[in-house]
Z-matrix of the N, CA and C atoms (Angstrom, degrees):
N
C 1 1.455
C 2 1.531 1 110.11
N 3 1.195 2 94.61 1 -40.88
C 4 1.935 3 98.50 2 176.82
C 5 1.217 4 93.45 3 -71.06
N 6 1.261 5 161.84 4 -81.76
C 7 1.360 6 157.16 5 -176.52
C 8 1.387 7 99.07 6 -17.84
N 9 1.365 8 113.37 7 -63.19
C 10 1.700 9 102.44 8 -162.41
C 11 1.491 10 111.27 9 -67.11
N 12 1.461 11 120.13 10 -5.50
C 13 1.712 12 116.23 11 -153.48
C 14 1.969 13 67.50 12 -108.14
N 15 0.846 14 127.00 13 -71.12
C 16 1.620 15 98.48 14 -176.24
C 17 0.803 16 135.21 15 -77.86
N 18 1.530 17 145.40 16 31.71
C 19 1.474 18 148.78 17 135.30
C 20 1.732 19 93.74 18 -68.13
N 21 1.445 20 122.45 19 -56.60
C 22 1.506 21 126.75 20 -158.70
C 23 2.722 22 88.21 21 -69.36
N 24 0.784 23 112.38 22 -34.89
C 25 1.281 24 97.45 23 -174.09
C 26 1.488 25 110.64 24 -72.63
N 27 1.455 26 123.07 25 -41.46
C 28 1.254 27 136.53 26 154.21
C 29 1.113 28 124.90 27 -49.25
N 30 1.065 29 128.82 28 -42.13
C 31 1.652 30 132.10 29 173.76
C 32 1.463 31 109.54 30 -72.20
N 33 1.389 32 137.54 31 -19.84
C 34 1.455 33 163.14 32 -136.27
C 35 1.593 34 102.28 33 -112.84
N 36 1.264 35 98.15 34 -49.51
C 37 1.746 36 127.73 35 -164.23
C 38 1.453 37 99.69 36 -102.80
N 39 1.168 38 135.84 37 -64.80
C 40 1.790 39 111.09 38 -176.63
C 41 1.701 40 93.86 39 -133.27
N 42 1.406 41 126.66 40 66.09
C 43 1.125 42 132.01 41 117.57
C 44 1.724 43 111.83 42 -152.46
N 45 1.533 44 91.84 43 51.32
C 46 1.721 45 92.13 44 152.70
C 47 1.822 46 130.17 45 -44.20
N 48 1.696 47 91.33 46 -51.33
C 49 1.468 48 97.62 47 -160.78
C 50 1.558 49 99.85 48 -66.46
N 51 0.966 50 132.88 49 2.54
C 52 1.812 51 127.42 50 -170.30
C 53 2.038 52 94.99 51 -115.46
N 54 1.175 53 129.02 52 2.21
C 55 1.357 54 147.09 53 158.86
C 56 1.497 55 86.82 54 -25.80
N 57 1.375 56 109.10 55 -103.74
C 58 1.266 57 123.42 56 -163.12
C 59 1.219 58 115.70 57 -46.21
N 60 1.276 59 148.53 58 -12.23
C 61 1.087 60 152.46 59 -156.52
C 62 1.993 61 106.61 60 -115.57
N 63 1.444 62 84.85 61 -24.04
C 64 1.495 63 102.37 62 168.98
C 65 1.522 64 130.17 63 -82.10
N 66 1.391 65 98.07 64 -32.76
C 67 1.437 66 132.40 65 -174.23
C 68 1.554 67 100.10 66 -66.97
N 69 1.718 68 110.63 67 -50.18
C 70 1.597 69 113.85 68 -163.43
C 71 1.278 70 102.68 69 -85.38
N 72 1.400 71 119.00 70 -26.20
C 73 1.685 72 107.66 71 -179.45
C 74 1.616 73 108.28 72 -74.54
N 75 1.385 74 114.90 73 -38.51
C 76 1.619 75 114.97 74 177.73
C 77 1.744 76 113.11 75 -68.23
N 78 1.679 77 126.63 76 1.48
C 79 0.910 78 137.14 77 -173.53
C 80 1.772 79 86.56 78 -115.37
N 81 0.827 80 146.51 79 -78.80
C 82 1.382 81 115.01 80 178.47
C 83 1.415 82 134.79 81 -52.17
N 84 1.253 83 124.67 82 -14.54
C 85 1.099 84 136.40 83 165.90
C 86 1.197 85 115.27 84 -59.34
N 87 1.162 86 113.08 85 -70.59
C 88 1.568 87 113.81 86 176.75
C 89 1.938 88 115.63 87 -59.95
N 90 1.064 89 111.57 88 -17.91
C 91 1.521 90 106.13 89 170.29
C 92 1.286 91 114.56 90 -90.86
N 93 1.490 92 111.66 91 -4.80
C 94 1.916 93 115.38 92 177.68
C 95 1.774 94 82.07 93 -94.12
N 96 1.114 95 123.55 94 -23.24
C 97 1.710 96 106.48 95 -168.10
C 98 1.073 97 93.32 96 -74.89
N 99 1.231 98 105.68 97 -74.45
C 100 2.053 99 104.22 98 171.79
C 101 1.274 100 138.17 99 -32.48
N 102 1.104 101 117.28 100 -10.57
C 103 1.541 102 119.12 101 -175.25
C 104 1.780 103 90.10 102 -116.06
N 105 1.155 104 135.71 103 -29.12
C 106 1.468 105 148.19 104 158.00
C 107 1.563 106 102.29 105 -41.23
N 108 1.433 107 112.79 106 -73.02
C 109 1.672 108 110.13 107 -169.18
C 110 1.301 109 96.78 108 -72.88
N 111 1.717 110 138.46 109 -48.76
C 112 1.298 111 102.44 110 -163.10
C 113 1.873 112 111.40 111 -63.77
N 114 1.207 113 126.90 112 -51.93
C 115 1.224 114 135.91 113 154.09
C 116 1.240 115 115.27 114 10.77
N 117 1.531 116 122.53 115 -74.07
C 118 1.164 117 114.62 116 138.33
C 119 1.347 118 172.68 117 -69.38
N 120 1.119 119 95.19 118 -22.86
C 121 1.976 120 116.67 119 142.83
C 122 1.873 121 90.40 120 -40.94
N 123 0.815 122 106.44 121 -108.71
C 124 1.360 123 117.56 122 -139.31
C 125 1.580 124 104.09 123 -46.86
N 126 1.888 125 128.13 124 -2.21
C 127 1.475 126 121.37 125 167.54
C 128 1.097 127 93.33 126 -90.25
N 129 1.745 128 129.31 127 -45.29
C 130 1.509 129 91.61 128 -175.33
C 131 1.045 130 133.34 129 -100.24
N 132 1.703 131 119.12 130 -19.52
C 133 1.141 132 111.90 131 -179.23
C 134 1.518 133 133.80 132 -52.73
N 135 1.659 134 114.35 133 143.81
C 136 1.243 135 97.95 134 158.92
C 137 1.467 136 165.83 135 -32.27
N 138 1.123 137 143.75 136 79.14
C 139 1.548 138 126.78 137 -159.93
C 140 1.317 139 120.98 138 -67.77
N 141 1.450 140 108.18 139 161.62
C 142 1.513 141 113.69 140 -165.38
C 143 1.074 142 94.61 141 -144.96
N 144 1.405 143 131.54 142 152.51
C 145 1.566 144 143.99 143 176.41
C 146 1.451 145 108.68 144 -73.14
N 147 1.510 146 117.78 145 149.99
C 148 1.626 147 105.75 146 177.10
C 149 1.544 148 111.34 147 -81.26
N 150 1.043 149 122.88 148 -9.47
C 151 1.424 150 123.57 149 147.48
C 152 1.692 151 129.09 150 -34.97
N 153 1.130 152 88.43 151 -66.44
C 154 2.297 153 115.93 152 172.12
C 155 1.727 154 96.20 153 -69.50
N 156 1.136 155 141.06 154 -41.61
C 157 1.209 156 144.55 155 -178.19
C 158 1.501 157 107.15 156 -56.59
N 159 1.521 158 99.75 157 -70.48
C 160 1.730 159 107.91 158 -177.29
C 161 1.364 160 145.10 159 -85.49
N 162 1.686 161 91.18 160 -1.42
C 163 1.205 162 104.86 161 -161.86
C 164 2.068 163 114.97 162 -117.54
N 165 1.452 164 74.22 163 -14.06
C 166 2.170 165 88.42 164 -153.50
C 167 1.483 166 75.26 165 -109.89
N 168 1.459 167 115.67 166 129.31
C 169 1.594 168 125.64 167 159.84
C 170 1.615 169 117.44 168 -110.03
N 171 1.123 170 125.75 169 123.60
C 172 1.595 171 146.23 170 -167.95
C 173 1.340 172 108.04 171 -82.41
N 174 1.027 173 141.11 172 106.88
C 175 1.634 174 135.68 173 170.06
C 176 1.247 175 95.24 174 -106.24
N 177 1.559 176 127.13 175 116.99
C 178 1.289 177 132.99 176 129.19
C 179 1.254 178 131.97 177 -133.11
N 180 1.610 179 92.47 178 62.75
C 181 1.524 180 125.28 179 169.95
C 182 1.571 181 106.20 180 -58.43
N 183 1.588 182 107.50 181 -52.79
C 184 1.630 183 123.90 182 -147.71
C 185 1.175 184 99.68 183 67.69
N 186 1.563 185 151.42 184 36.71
C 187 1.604 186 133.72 185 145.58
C 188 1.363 187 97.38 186 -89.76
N 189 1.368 188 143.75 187 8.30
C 190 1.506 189 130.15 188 -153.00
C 191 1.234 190 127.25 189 -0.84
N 192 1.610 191 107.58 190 73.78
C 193 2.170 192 112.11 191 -172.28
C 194 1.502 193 65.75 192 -169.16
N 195 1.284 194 107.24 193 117.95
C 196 1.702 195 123.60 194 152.34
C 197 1.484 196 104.62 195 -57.03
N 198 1.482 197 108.55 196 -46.01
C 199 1.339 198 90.31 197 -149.45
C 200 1.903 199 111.19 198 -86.87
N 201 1.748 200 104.61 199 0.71
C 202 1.117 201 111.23 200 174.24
C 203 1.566 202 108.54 201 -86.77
N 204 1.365 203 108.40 202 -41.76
C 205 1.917 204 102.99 203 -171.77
C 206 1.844 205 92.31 204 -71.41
N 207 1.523 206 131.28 205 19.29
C 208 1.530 207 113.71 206 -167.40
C 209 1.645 208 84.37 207 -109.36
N 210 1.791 209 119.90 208 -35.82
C 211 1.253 210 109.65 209 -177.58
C 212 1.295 211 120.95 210 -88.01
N 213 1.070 212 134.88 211 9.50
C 214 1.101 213 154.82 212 -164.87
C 215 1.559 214 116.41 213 -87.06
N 216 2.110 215 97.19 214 -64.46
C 217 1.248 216 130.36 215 140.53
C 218 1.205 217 129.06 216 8.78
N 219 1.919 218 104.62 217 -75.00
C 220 0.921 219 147.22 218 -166.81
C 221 1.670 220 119.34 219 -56.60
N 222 2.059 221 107.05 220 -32.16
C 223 0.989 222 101.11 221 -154.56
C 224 1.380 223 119.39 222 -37.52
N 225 1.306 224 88.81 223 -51.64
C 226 1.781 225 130.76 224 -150.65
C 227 2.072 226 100.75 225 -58.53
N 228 1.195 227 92.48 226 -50.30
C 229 1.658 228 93.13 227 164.10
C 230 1.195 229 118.16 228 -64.16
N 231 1.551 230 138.48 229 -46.79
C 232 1.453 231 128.20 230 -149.98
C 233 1.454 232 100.78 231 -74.22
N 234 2.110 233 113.36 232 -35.23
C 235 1.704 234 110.43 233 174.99
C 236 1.213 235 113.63 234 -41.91
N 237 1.406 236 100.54 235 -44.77
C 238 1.940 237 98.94 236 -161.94
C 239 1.727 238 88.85 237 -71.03
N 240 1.249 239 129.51 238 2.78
C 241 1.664 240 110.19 239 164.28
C 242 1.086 241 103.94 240 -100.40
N 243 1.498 242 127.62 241 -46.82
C 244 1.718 243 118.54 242 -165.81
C 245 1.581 244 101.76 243 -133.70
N 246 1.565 245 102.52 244 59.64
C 247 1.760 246 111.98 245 153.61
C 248 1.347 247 110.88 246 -99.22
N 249 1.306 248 120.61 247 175.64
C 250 1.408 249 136.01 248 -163.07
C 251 1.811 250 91.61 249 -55.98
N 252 0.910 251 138.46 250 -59.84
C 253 1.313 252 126.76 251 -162.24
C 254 1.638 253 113.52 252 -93.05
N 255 1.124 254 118.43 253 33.46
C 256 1.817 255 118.89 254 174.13
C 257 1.185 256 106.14 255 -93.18
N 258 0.673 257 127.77 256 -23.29
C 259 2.168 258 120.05 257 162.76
C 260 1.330 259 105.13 258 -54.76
N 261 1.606 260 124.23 259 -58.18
C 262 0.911 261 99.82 260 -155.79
C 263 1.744 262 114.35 261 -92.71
N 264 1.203 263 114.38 262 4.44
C 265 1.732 264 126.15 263 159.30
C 266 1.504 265 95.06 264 -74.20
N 267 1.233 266 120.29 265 -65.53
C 268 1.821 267 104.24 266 -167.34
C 269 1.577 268 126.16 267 -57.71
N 270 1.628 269 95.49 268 -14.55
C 271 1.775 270 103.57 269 -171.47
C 272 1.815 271 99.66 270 -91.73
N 273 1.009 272 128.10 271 -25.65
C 274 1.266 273 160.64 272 165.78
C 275 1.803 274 111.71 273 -49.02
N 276 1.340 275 115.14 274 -62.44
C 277 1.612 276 149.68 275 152.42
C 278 1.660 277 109.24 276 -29.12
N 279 1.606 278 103.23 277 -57.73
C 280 1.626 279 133.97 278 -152.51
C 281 1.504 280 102.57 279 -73.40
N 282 1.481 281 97.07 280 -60.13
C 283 1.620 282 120.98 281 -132.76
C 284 1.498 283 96.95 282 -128.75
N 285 1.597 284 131.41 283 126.21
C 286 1.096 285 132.92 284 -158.84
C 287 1.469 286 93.92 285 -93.60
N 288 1.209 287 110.33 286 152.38
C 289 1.926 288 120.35 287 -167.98
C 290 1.282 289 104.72 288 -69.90
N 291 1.526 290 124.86 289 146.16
C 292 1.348 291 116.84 290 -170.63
C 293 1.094 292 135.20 291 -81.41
N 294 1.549 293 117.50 292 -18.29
C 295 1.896 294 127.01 293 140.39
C 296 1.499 295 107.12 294 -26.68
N 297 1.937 296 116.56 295 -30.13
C 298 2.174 297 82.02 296 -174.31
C 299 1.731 298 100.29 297 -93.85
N 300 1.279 299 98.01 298 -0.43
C 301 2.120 300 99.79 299 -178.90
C 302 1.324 301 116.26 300 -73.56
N 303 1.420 302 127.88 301 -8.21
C 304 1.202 303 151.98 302 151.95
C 305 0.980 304 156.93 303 -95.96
């Protein structure tokens, strides 16, 4: 981990100017991954009617209480609302960055 935090401070510090150039290849990358997995999702996966989709709910929690394996579920989403850093995504969301107030 210490290795990785100083390659990333060094790379930060005297190879700024190759940033952007880093930035756009990891931005196509990830949209060739994405267009890769859905690609395949959608040849192989199974299809289901939007009927069976929206309508039929699957519990294989093993708690048998929908409405307990639904909060449960949930944890993992509600952090990404109220973990240590959701202020500063929602203030971010809110409030236009202060480079355009100037």
């Amino acid at each position: 981990m210490l290795g990785f935090l100083v390659i990333t401070i060094g790379f930060n510090t005297w190879g700024a100017k190759a940033l952007p150039m880093l930035e756009t290849l990891s931005l196509f990358g990830h949209l060739g991954g994405f267009l890769i997995t859905m690609i395949a999702v959608l040849v192989m996966a199974p299809k289901n009617s939007a009927k069976q989709v929206f309508t039929e709910v699957v519990d294989n929690s093993g708690w048998n209480n929908k409405g307990a394996s639904l909060l449960i579920a949930q944890v993992s989403v509600l952090y990404c609302n109220l973990g240590s850093d959701s202020a500063v995504h929602i203030c971010e969301s809110r409030f236009p960055p202060l480079s355009l107030l100037y």
